[in-house]
C-alpha positions in Angstrom: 16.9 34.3 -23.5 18.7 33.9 -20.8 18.7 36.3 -18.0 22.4 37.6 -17.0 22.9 38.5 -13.4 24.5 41.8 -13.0 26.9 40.3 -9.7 28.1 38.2 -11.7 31.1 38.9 -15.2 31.2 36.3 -17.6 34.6 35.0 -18.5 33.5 33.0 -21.0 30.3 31.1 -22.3 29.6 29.0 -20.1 32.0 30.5 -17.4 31.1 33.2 -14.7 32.5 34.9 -11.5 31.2 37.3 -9.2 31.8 40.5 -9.5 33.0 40.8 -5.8 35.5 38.3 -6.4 36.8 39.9 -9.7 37.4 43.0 -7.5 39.1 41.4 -5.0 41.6 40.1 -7.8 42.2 43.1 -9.3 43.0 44.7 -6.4 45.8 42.2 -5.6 46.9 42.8 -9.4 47.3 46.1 -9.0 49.0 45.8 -5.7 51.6 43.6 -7.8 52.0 46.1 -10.7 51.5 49.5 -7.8 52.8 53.0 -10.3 53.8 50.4 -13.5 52.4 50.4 -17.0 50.7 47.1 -16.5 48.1 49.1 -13.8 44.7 48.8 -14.4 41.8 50.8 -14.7 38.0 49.9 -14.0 34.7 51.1 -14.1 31.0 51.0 -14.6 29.0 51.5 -17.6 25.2 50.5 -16.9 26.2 48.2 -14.4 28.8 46.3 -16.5 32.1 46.5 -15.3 34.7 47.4 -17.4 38.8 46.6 -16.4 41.2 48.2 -19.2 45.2 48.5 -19.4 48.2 46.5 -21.1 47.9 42.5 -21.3 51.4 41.3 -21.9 51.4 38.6 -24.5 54.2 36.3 -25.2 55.5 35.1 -28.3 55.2 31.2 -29.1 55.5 31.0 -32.7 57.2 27.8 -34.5 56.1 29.2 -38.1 57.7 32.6 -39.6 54.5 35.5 -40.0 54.4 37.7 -43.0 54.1 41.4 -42.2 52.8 44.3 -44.7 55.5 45.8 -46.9 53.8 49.1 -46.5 52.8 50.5 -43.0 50.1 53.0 -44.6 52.0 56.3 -43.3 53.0 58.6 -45.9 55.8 58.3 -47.4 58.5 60.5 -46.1 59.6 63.1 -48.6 63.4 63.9 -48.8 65.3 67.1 -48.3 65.4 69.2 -51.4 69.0 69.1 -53.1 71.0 72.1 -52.9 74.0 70.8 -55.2 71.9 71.5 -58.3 71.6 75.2 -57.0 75.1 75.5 -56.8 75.8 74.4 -60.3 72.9 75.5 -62.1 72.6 78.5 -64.1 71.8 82.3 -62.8 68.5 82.2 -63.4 68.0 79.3 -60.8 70.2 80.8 -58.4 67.9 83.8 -58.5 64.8 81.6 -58.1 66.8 79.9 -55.1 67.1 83.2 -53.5 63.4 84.9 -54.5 62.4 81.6 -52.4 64.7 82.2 -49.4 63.1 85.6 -49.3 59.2 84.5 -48.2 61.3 81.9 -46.0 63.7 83.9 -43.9 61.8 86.9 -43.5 57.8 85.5 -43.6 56.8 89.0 -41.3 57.7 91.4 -43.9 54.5 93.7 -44.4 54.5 95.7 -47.7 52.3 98.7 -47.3 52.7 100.3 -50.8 53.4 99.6 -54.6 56.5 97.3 -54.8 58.8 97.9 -57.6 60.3 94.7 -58.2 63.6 96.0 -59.7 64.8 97.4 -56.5 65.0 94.6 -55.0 68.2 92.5 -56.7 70.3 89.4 -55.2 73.0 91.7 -53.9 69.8 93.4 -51.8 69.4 90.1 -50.4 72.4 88.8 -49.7 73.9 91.7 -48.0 72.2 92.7 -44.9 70.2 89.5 -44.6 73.7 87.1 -46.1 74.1 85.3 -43.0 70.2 83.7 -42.8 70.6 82.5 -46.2 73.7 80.9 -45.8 72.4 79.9 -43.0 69.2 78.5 -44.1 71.3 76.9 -47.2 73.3 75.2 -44.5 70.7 73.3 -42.6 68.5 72.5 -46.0 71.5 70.7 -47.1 71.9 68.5 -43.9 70.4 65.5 -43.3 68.4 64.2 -39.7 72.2 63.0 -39.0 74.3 65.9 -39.9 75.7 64.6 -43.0 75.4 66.6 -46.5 73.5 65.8 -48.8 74.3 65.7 -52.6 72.9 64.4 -55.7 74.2 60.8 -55.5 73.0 60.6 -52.0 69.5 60.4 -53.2 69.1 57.0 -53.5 70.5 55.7 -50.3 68.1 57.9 -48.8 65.6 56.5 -50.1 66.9 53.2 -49.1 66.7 54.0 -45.4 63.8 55.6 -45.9 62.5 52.0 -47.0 64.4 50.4 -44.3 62.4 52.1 -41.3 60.5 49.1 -40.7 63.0 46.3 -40.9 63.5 46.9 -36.9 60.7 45.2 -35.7 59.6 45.4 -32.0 63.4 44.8 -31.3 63.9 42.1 -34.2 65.0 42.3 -37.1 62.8 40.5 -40.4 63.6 40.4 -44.1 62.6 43.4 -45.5 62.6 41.8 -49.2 60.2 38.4 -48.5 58.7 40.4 -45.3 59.0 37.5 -43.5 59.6 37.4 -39.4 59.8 35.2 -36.5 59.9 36.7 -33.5 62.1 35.1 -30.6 60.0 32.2 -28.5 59.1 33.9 -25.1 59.7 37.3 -25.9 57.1 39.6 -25.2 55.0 42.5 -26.6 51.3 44.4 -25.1 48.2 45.2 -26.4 45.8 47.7 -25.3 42.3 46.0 -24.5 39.1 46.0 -22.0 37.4 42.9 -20.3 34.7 42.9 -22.7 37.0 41.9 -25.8 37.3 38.1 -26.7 40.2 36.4 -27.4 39.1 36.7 -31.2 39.0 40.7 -30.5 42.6 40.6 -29.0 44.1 38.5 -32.0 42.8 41.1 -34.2 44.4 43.8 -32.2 47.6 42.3 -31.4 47.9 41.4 -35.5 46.7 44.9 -36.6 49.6 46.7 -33.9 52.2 45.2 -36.0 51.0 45.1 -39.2 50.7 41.4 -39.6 49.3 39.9 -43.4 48.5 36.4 -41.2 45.0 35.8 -40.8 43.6 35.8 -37.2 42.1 32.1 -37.6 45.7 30.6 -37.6 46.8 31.5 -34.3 45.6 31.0 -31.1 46.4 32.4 -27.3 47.5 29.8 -24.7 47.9 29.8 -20.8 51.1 28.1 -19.9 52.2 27.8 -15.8 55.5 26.7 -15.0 53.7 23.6 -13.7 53.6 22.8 -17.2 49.8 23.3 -18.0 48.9 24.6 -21.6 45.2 25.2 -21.7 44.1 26.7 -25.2 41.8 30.0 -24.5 38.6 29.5 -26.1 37.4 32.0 -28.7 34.6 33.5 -27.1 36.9 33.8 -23.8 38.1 37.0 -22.1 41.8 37.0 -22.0 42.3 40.0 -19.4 39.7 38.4 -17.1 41.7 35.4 -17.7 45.0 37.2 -16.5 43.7 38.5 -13.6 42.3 35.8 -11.9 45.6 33.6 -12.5 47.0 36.8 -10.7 49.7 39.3 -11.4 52.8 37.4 -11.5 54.2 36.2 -14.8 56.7 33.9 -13.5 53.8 31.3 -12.4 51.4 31.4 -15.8 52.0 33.2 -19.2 49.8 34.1 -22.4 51.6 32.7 -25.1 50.7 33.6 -28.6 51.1 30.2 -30.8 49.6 28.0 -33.8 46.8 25.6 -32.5 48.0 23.2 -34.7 51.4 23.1 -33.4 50.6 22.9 -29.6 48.9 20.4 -27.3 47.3 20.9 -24.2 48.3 19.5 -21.1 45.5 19.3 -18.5 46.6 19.4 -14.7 46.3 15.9 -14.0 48.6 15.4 -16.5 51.2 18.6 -16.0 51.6 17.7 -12.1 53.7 14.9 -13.3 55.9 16.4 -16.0 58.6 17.7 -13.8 59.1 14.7 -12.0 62.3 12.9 -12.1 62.6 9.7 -14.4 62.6 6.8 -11.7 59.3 8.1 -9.7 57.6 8.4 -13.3 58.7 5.0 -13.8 57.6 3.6 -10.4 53.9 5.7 -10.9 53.9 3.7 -14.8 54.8 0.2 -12.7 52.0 0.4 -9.7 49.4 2.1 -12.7 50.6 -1.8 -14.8 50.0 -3.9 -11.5 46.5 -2.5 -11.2 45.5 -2.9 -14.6 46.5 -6.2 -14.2 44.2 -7.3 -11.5 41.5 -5.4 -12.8 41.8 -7.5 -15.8 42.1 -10.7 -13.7 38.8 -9.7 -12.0 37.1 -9.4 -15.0 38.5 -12.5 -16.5 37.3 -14.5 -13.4 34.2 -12.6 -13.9 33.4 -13.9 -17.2 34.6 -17.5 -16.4 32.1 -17.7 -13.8 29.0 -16.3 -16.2 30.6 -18.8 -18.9 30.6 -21.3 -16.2 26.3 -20.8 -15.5 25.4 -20.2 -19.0 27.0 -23.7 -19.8 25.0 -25.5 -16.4 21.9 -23.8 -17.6 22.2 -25.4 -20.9 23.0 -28.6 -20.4 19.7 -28.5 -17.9 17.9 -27.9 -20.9 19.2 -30.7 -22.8 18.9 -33.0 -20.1 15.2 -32.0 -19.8 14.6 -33.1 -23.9 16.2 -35.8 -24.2 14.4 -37.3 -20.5 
C-alpha cells in the first residue's frame, strides 16, 4: 500500500501537488472571485484538506438529454372552488359557513354547554359578515389575482404541470421531455475537492433531474488556445479549476459527449489559430525534412545492400577457387 504524504493533495491517480502550492492558488482564486458566489471555502479534516464552493460548468452538448417528467415534490393541490357554493343548495351553504366559523375566528374558547341552535347563519354573517366575505374573496382568487370558477379547473392543472417546462432559463418539451441546453451556457454545482469527476456528473445530473446516465457524458478543459483535454474519471474537477486559475475567459469546464469530442494536446492547439499561409509554410519545411530524412535512409540501405552483395560474391569466389 502505498504510503500518501500528507504535504501533498492528489489531483488525480497518478497526479499530486503540494499542499503549499494549492494554497497559494486558492488564494489568488479567491482574490479573483473577492465577496462573489464563486468564493471558496477550505479546511482541515485529519490533515486532509478540504476546498468547497460553486464550480461553474459549461454546457457542450451536441445530443438533446431526456429529463424526468416528474420532479418528486408533491403535487400542488388547487384552490377549493367557491362557485359550487354559490349555486349549491342551503344545506351546503350552511356547511360553507359552519367551516368559515373554526376558520375566521380559530381563538374562540367555549367555557360552557353549547347549544347548537343558537348559533344560526344570520348569527354569523352579521357581526362577523365582512371576514366571511372576506375570506370568500381571497379563497376564490388565484396566486395571480384572477377568479377562479369551475371551468378553470383544468387549466390550472395545466400550469400546474407546466412548472417545469422553464428549465434553468430554457425552455424543453414538456410532452417528449426532451432538452438541449444552449452550447456555452452555463450552470454550478455544489462540490468539495475530494469528489471525482464521476461524483460531480452525478451531482450536476441529479440538480436537474436528468434520466441520462452518467457514463455518457464526460467533463472537458477547453483554453481559448484551443486545448481540449478530457478530465479523467478518477480526477478532481475543483482542484482542476483552481490550479488553471480563476479566470474563465482563458480555460472552461465544458460538459460534453466523449464520443462527440476530440482532444487537442498543446503541441497541437498552439497552432490552430494560426493564419492559413504560416500553417502552410510550417506543412512545407515539416515535407522538406521528411524528405531528406528518407533520402538518408535510402542512402543508408544502398550502402548495406552494397556490402552484403561484396560479402557474397567473396564467398562465391572462395568455392569456386
Amino acid at each position: 500500500m502505498a504510503i500518501v504524504n500528507p504535504d501533498m493533495v492528489q489531483i488525480r491517480k497518478d497526479k499530486f501537488v503540494s499542499k503549499s502550492s494549492l494554497l497559494s492558488h486558492l488564494k489568488t482564486y479567491n482574490l479573483y472571485y473577492e465577496e462573489q458566489a464563486l468564493h471558496l471555502r477550505h479546511r482541515e479534516e485529519e490533515g486532509e484538506l478540504i476546498i468547497e464552493g460553486l464550480l461553474n460548468i459549461f454546457w457542450g452538448l451536441h445530443r438533446p438529454i431526456r429529463l424526468q417528467m416528474e420532479d418528486g415534490k408533491e403535487p400542488i393541490k388547487p384552490a377549493p372552488f367557491i362557485s359550487s357554493w354559490c349555486s349549491g343548495s342551503d344545506a351546503s351553504k350552511a356547511e360553507f359557513k359552519n367551516q368559515n366559523i373554526n376558520l375566521i375566528a380559530p381563538t374562540i374558547e367555549v367555557t360552557g354547554p353549547v347549544n347548537q341552535s343558537k348559533y344560526s347563519s344570520r348569527d354569523v354573517t352579521g357581526e362577523k359578515g365582512e371576514e366571511v366575505s372576506s375570506y370568500v374573496q381571497r379563497t376564490r382568487s388565484d396566486v395571480g389575482g384572477k377568479r377562479l370558477i369551475g371551468r378553470s379547473a383544468p387549466g390550472v392543472q395545466r400550469r400546474i404541470r407546466r412548472h417545469r417546462c422553464s428549465f434553468n432559463g430554457h425552455f424543453y418539451n414538456h410532452k417528449t421531455a426532451v432538452f438541449t441546453p444552449a452550447f456555452g451556457s452555463v450552470t454550478n454545482v455544489r462540490i468539495n475537492s475530494s469528489m471525482t469527476t464521476s461524483q460531480v456528473l452525478r451531482v450536476l445530473l441529479n440538480k436537474f433531474k436528468i434520466e441520462n446516465s452518467p457514463d455518457e457524458f464526460s467533463l472537458f478543459l477547453l483554453h481559448t488556445s484551443g486545448e481540449r483535454v478530457q478530465l479523467k474519471r478518477d480526477e478532481h474537477p475543483l482542484l482542476v479549476r483552481i490550479l488553471q486559475g480563476p479566470c474563465e475567459q482563458v480555460s472552461k469546464i465544458f460538459l460534453m459527449e466523449p464520443d462527440q469530442v476530440e482532444e487537442v494536446t498543446y503541441d497541437v492547439a498552439q497552432y490552430i489559430k494560426l493564419e492559413m499561409p504560416i500553417l502552410q509554410s510550417f506543412i512545407s519545411k515539416l515535407q522538406e525534412e521528411e524528405n531528406r530524412e528518407m533520402e538518408k535512409l535510402k542512402q543508408r540501405y544502398c550502402a548495406m545492400r552494397t556490402m552484403i552483395q561484396k560479402h557474397m560474391q567473396r564467398l562465391a569466389n572462395k568455392v569456386v577457387g
